[in-house]
C-alpha positions in Angstrom: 158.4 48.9 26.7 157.4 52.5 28.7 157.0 54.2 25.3 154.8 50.9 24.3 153.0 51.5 28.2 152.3 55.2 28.0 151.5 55.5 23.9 149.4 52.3 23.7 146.5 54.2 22.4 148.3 54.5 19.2 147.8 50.6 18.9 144.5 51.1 19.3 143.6 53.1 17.0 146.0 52.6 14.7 144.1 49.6 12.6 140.9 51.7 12.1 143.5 54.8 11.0 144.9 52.3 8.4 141.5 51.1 7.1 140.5 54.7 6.8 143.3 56.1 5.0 143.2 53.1 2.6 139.9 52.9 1.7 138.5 56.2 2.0 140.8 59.4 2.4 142.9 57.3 -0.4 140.9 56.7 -3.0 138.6 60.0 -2.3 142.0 62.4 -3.0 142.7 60.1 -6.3 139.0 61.1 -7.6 139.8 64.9 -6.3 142.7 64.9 -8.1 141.0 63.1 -11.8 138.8 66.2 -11.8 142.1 68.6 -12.3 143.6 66.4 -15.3 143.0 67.0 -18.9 144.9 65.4 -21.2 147.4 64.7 -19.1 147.8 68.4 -17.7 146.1 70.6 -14.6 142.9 71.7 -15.9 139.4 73.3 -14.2 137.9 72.4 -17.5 135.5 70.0 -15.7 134.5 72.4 -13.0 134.0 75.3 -15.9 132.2 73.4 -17.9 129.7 72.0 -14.5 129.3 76.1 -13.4 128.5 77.2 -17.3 125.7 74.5 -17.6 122.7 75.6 -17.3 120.9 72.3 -16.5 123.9 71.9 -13.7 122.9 74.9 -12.1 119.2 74.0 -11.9 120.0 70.3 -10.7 122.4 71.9 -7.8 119.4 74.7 -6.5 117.0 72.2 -6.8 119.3 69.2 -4.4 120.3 72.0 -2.3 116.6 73.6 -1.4 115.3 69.6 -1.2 117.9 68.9 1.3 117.5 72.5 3.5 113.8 71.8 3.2 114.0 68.5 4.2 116.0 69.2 6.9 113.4 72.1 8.4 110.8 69.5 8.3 112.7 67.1 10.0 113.7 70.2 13.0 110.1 71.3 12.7 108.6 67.3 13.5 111.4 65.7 15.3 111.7 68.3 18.4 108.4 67.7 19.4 108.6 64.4 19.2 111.8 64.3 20.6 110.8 66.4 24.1 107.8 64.3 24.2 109.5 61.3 24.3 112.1 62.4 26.8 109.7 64.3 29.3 106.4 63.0 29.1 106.3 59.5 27.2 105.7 56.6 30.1 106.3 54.3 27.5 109.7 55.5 26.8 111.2 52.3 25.0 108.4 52.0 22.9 108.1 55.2 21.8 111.8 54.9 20.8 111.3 51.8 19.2 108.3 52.9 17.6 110.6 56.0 16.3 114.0 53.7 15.3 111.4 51.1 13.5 111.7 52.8 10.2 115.2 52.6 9.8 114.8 49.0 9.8 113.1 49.1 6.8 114.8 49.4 3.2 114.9 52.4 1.3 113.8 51.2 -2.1 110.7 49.1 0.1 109.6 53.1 1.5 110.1 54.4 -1.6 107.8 51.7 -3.0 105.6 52.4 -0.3 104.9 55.9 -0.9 104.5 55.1 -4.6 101.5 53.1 -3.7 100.3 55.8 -1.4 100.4 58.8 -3.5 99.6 57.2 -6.6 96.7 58.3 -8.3 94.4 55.8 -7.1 96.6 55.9 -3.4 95.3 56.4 -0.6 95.8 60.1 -0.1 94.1 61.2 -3.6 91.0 59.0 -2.6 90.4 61.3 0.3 91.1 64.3 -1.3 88.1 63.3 -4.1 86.3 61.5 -1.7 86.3 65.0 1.1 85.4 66.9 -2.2 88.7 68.9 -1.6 89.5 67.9 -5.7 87.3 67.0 -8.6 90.1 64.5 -9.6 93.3 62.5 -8.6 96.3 65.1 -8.2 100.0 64.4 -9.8 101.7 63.9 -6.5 104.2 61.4 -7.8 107.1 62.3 -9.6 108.2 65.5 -8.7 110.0 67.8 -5.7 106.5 67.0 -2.9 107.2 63.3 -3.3 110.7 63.6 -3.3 110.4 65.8 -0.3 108.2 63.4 1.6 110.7 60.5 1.2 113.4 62.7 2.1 111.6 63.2 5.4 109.9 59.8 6.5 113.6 58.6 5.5 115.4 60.7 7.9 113.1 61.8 10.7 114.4 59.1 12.8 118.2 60.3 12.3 117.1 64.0 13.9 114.7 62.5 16.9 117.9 60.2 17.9 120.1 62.7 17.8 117.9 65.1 19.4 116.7 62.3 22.3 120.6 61.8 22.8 120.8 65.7 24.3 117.5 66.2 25.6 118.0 62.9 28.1 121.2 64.4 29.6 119.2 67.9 30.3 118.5 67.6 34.5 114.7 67.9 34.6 115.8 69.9 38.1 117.1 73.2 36.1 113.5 73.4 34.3 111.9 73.2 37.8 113.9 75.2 39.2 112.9 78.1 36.6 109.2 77.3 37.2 110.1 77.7 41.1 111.8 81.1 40.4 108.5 82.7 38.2 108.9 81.3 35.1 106.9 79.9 32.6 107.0 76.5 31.1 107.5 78.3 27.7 110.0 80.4 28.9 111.8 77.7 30.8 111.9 75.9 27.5 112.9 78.9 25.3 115.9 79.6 27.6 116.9 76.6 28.8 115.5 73.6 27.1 116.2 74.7 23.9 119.6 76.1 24.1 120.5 72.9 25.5 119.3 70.8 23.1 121.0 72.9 20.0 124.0 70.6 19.3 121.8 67.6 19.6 119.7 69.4 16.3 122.9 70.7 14.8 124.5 67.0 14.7 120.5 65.8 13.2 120.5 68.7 11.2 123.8 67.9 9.7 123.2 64.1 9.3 119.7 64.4 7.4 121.1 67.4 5.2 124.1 65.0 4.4 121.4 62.0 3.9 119.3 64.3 1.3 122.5 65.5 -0.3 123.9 62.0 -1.3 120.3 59.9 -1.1 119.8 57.8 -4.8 117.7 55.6 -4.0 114.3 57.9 -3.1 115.1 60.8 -5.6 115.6 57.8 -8.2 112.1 56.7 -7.2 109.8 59.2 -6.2 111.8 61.6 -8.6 111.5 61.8 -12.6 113.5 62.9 -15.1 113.0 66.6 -15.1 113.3 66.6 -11.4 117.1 65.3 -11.2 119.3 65.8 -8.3 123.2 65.8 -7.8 123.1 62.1 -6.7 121.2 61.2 -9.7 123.1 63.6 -11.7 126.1 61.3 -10.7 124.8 58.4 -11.4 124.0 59.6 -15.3 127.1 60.7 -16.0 128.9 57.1 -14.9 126.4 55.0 -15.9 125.0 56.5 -19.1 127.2 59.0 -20.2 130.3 56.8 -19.4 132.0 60.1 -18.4 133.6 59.0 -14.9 135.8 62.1 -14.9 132.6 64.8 -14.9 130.9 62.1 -12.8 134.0 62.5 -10.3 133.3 66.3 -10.3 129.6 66.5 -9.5 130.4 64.0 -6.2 133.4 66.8 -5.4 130.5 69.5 -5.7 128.5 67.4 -3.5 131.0 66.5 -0.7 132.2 70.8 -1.0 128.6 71.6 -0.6 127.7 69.3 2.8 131.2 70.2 4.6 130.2 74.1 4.2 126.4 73.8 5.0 127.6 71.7 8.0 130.3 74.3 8.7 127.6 77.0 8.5 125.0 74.8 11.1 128.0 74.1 13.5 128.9 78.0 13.3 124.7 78.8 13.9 124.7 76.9 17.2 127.6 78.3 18.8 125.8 81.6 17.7 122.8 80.7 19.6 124.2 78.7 22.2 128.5 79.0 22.9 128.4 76.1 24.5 126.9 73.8 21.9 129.4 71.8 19.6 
């Protein structure tokens, strides 16, 4: 009964331990391990023949600079928004509500959304003929702009809640106190605001790279068959191709891929700031 008493946190978490192991860490290790077996011995023919292909290579720069690019554009918009929201916004629940709203809303329904908007008779080509900015509709369906501009209405909200999460816990004092001792509001947000608010856009950075990385649904979409990502790469090879085992290999690629990129965005912010996480 003590050693029940003193390691009772082991109770508690061992059920979610058990469901993880089970259903995830299990089953992930048994596809890590199909992608070493040929004909029933160790092999890197998979991997080999993924790194020789040509089409491979273009489909992994092209997910990788979509999801880096959609993650800029998410920094780049959701900061703003972010310190708005937490310093200036009197309307502080709605503007978070107004933020969180899209997540409430399907993938697939966005996706379909932005079909109907940047479709050649959408609403953004009839501006640019109607502003005399083009003689005629412009292809912006189908390719890495729309797939780009799903990425980002997807995932915004992801970065300005992460992002809101830090910037709340930052003591409007210290930024006043700066201002009292000579310095500028940009310079009290360049050295204070901003390295504080690092591991809150390291953990949205990380979530909306992952998001981009393993998204089907809007590269499926607003994609096309010449603009194929890794996701949609997987998804051929099961599906189509019937070849689970090569399938298996592209998702290792994939899941490789996010832990460095988030290894490299975690080693960035304690570069910039050694207290982030």
């Amino acid at each position: 009964m003590p050693f029940l008493k003193k390691h009772f946190w082991i109770l508690l978490v061992l059920p979610g331990v058990f469901f993880i192991t089970v259903f995830m860490l299990i089953p992930l290790f048994s596809v890590f391990l199909s992608t070493f077996s040929s004909e029933s011995h160790f092999s890197l023919e998979h991997y080999a023949q993924l790194l020789e292909s040509v089409y491979f290579q273009q489909v992994f720069g092209r997910s990788v600079r979509l999801s880096l690019l959609s993650t800029l554009l998410c920094a780049l918009l959701g900061f703003p928004s972010a310190y708005y929201i937490s310093r200036y916004s009197h309307h502080k629940g709605l503007m978070m509500a107004l933020a969180v709203f899209p997540m409430f809303t399907s993938p697939v329904i966005r996706s379909f959304s932005w079909m109907v908007i940047l479709g050649r008779k959408g609403i953004v080509n009839q501006f640019l003929v109607t502003s005399g900015l083009f003689a005629r509709p412009q292809s912006l369906l189908y390719n890495e702009f729309s797939m780009t501009v799903g990425f980002v209405q997807l995932f915004l909200p992801q970065m300005i809640l992460s992002l809101l999460g830090i910037m709340d816990s930052i003591p409007q004092d210290l930024t006043e106190a700066a201002g009292s001792l000579g310095a500028t509001k940009l310079g009290a947000f360049l050295r204070i605001v901003f390295p504080l608010s690092v591991s809150g856009l390291v953990t949205g950075s990380v979530l909306v790279f992952t998001g981009c990385m393993t998204a089907y649904t809007t590269p499926q979409l607003l994609g096309a068959t010449d603009t194929q990502v890794l996701s949609t790469m997987v998804y051929q090879y099961a599906m189509s191709l019937r070849d689970w085992t090569q399938a298996s290999a592209v998702a290792m690629v994939m899941i490789i891929v996010t832990m460095l990129v988030s290894s490299l965005f975690n080693h960035m912010s304690k570069r910039i700031n050694p207290l982030a996480t």
